[in-house]
N, C-alpha and C positions, 0 to 999 in steps of 0.2 A: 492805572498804568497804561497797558496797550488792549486795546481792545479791537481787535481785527475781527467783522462779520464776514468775509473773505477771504480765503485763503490767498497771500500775498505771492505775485509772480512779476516777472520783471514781461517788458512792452514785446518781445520775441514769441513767450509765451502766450500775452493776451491776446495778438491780431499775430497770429504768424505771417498774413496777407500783408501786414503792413510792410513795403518799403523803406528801407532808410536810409539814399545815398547807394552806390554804384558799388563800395567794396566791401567784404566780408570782415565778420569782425573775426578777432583773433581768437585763440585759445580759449581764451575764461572773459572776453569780450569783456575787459575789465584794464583797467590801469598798467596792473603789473603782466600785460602783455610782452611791455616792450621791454627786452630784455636787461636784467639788472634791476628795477628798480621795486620797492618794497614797501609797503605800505603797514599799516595797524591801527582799529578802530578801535576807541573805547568809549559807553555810556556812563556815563554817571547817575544813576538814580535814587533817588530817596523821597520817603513820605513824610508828608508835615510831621510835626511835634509838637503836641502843646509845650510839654515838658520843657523843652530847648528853646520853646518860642520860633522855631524854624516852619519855613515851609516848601509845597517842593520842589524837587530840584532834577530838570531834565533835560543834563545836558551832557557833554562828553566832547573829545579830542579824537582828532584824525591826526596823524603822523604821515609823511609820504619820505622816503630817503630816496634821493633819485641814484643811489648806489651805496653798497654795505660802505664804504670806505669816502661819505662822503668829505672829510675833513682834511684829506691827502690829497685827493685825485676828484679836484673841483670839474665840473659842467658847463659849458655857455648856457645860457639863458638868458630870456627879457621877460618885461612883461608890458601888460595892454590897461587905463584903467581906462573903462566906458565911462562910468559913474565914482565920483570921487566922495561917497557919502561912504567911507570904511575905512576900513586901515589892511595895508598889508606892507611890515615890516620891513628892510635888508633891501627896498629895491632901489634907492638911491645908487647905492654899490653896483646891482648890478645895470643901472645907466651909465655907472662911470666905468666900469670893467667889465661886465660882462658874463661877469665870472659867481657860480654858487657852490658854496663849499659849506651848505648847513642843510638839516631837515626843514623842512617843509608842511609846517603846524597850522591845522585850520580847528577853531573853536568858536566858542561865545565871546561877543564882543569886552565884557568886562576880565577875562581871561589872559588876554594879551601877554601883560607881563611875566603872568605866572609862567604861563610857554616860552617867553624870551628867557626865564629864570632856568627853568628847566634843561633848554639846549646848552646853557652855557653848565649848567653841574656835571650834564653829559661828557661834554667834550671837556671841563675839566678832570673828570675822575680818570677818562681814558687816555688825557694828552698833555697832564702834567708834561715837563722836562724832569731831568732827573735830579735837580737839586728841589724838586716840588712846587717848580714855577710854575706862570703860563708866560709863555712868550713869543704867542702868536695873534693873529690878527682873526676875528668872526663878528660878522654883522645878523643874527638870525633872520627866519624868513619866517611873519608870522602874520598868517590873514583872519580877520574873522567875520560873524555875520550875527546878528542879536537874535537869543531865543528869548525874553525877558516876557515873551505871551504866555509859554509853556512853563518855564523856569523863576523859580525866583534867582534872576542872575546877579542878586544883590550881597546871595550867600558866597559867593566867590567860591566854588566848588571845586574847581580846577587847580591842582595844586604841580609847582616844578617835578611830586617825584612822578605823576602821569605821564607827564613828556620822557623822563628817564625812561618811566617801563613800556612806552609806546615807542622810545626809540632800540631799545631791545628788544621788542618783542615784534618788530617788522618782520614781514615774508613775503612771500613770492604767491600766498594765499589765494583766491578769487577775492577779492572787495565784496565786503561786508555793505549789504545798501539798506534804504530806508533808516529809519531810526535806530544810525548808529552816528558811534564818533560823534563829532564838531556837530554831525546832521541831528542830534539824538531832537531836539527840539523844535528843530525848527519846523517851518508853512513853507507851501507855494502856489503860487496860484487860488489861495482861498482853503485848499485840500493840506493835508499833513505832508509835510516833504521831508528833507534831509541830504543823506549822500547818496549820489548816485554815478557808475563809471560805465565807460565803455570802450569798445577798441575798433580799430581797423587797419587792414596788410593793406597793402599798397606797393604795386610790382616795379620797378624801378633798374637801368641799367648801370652799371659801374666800371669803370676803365681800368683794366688790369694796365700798368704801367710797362710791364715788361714787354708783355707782346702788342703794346698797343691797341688794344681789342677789347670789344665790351660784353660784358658778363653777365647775367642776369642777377638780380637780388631783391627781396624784399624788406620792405620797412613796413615800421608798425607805427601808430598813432595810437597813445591812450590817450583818455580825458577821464576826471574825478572833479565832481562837482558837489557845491553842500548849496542846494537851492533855498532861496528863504526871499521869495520874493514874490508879486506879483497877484491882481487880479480873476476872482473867477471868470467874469467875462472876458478876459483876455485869452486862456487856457485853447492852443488847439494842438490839436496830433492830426499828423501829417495833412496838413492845410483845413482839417477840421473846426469850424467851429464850437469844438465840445462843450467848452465853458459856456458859452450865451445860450447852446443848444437845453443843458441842463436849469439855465433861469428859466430860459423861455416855458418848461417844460413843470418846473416847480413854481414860478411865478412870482421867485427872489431869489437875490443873489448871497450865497455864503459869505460870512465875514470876513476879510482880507486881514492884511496886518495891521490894521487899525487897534488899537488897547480899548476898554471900556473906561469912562470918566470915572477918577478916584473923588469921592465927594469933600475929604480931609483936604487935598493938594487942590482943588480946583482944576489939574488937567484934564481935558481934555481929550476926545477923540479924535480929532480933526486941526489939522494946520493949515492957513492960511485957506481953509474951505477943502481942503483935501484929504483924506484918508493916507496918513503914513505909510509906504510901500515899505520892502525890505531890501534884502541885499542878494549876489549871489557872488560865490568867490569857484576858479574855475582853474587845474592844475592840467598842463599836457606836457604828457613828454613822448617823444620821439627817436628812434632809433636811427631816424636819418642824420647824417650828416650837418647840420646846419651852423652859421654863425649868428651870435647873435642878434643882427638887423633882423634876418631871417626869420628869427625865434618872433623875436617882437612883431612879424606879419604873419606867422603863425597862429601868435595871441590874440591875435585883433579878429581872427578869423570863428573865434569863440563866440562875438557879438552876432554872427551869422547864424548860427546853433539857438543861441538864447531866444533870436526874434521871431525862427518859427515857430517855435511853441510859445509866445505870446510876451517877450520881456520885452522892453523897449527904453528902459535907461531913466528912472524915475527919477526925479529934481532929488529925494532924499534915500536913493539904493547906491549902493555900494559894490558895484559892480566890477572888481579887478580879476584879471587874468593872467597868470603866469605859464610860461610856456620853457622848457629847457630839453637839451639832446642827450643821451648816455656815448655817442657815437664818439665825442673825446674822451680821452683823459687828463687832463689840463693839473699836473702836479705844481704842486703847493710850492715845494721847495725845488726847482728845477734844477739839474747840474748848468754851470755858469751861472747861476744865480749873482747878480752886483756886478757882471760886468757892464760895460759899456753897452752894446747892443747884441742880444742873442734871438735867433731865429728859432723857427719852429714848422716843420710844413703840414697843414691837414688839409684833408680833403672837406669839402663842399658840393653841397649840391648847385646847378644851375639854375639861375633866376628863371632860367627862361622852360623849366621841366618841372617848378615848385609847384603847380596849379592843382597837383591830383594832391598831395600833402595838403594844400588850401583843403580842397573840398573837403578832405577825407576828416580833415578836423571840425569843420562846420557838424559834419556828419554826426561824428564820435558824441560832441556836447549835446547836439538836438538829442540823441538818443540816452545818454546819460541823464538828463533833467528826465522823460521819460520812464528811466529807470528809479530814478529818486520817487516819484512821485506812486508808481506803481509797486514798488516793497516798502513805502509806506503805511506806517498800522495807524487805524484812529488811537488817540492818543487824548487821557485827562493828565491835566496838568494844573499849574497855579489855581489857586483858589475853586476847582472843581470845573475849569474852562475844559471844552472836549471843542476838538478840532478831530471832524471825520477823515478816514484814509478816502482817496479816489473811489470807488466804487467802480470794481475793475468787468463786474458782469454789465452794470449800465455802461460803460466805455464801449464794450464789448457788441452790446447791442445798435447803440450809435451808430458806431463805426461801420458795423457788416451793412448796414442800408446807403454806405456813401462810399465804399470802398469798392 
């Protein structure tokens, strides 16, 4: 199962020296910083079976609600892909609108549907009409990233009522990291990875309308990440190069996401001379005000995060990023609904003050894969494969000689 040599601590704890970006993180320096929004991890594990003919199975669901009420009182959002080797569900809709009004499920790739099945029994059981219809309109929002190294992802483990009991069983919790949820299986960078979140305030002024005058106020930036991608020799923390430092040092490199040849199938570990990469799928939201252009440069701002810890957008990773605000509330059924033209007035933030929101999201992600990575446990999985946790004392020691 998990076999941790190390007592597991997130990147704060292991270099407190370390720097990360200019602003402080929030509360529980975790997703559901920014107010409103709710999260819930679940693993799924099991051990082989002769009996069943089964084997094992290491994987699980993350849930995010960017509000308890998200099927009334919809979000703007976009999103960003870097890398189009994935799938992440509903976001046509929000190209054409802009608009999110479902949870926000990140699993294993063969899971997909289960999760899309799942949202909609949710939002049927609670939003019948009263003659027992459904007579409304949802696209779900559904990303994933393959644990199929860890996992036999072939057992289909993921079932719609997980999505039910992960969309009730959301809170306002600190985030659950390493090997849980959607993260429960997966790699990064060569080391065991999974979920990992983080947060940051960011001070910002706001125009009282009445007196015309500006106010002071803070905004929050989370980011939640389910890493499953990347290179050991790629791997640095805070401009480090940890990953080469650790081959250099052992004299090979850890096995990346590359599979071992099945000698039945003829596959292969290698395509077109390459080592198969993985994916990484990356959730922010924001308590600032923004519309969705906005959002979708927010998203984009996630690939800033990824590249200095070592990602770089591989021919076959799956790299999408979704970004959304709680700062509207943009209902479902508006009064004037079907008339001709109905207004609405919010506020926004200014293109030209959005640069601290940029960094602070850059910021939030580089520190979340770091967190992923560091409450990661070594972990045996399929067929007896062990994929080691980071090795947070050797980081430790690296680090203090270059810091």
């Amino acid at each position: 199962m998990s076999l941790a040599s190390t007592r597991r601590r997130r990147i704060r704890d292991v270099l407190p020296q370390l720097q990360i970006g200019r602003y402080d993180p929030g509360r529980t320096n975790s997703l559901v910083d920014v107010p409103g929004v709710l999260v819930h991890t679940q693993s799924i594990i099991r051990s082989a079976s002769a009996s069943t003919n089964s084997k094992e199975v290491r994987t699980g669901v993350t849930t995010i609600l960017p509000r308890k009420d998200f099927f009334n009182q919809g979000c703007y959002a976009a999103y960003f892909r870097f890398n189009g080797s994935g799938e992440m569900t509903g976001v046509h809709w929000l190209d054409e609108t802009g608009l999110l009004n479902t949870p926000i499920i990140i699993t294993n790739s063969f899971a997909v549907g289960a999760a899309y099945t799942g949202i909609y029994e949710y939002c049927i059981r609670e939003h019948r009409n009263r003659r027992g219809f459904c007579d409304w309109f949802l696209l779900p929002v559904v990303a994933e990233t393959f644990d199929g190294i860890m996992s036999d992802i072939g057992a289909l483990a993921v079932t719609p009522a997980h999505i039910v009991r992960g969309i009730d069983g959301a809170s306002s919790d600190p985030v659950r990291e390493g090997n849980t949820g959607g993260g429960t299986g997966m790699l990064c960078h060569g080391f065991k990875g999974g979920t990992g979140s983080s947060s940051r305030l960011v001070a910002g002024l706001e125009l009282d309308e009445e007196s015309q005058s500006m106010k002071p106020v803070t905004y929050t930036v989370g980011a939640l990440v389910q890493s499953n991608y990347g290179k050991q020799r790629d791997l640095r923390v805070g401009g480090v190069p940890v990953g080469q430092i650790f081959i250099d040092e052992d004299g090979a490199e850890v096995q990346s996401m590359g599979w071992e040849p099945d000698a039945t199938s003829g596959d292969q570990p290698e395509e077109n001379g390459r080592e198969k990469d993985g994916s990484i799928i990356v959730v922010i939201a924001t308590s600032a005000p923004l519309h969705p252009v906005q959002l979708q440069r927010l998203a984009k701002r996630a690939a800033v995060g990824l590249s200095r810890v070592g990602g770089w957008g591989a021919n076959s990773s799956g790299d999408i990023f979704l970004a959304f605000s709680t700062a509207h509330e943009i209902p479902r059924d508006p009064p004037g609904s079907g008339k001709p033209t109905v207004s609405r007035r919010i506020d926004v933030i200014e293109d030209t003050s959005i640069n601290a929101l940029f960094e602070a999201t850059a910021d939030a992600v580089e520190e979340a894969i770091y967190n992923a990575l560091c409450m990661a446990e070594t972990m045996v999985g399929l067929e007896g494969k062990k994929v080691e946790a980071l090795d947070l004392d050797r980081l430790k020691t690296v680090m203090q000689k270059r810091l």
